[in-house]
N, C-alpha and C positions, 0 to 999 in steps of 0.2 A: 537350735543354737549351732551353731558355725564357730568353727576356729578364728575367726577375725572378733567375738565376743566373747570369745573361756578370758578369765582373766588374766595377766600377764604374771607368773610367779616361778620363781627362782628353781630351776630344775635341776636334777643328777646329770651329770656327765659322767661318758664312760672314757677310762684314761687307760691307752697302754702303758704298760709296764715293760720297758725293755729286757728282753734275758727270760720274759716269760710265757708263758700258753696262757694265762688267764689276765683279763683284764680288771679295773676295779672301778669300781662308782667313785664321785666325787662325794661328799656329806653332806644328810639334809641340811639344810640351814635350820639354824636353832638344835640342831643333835651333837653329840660328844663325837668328834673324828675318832677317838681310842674308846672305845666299851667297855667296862672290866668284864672278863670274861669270866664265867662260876666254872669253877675244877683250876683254873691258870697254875701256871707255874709255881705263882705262892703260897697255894692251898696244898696239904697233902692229899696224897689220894687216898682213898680208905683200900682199908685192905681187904683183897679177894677173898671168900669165904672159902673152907674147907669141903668140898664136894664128896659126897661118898663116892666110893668108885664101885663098877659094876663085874661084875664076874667075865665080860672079852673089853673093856677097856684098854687094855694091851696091848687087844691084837687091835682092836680098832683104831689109835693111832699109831701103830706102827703102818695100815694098811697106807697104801697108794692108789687114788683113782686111776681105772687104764688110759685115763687120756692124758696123764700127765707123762 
């Protein structure tokens, strides 16, 4: 099969976005342009659990790697 007999159907474009480093697809056809997204804005977030902490916890974030 050859490219002169794939069928003809409606593709993604890629669109620059001025002002930016990334570019963006166009939308499949037949798909929601906006996706609601799970955790968004609307949702709260849950809340971090309480970690036990460990005997140099401390010191280990106070450390600095040497390469920084």
């Amino acid at each position: 099969m050859t490219d002169d007999d794939a069928p003809t159907a409606p593709r993604q474009r890629v669109v620059r976005v001025p002002g930016s480093r990334r570019a963006r697809l166009t939308p499949v056809p037949g798909s929601e342009p906006d996706p609601e997204v799970p955790g968004g804005d609307d949702e709260p977030r849950p809340a971090r659990a309480a970690r036990d902490s460990g005997p140099n916890d401390e010191q280990l974030l106070r450390d600095v790697p040497p390469h920084y």
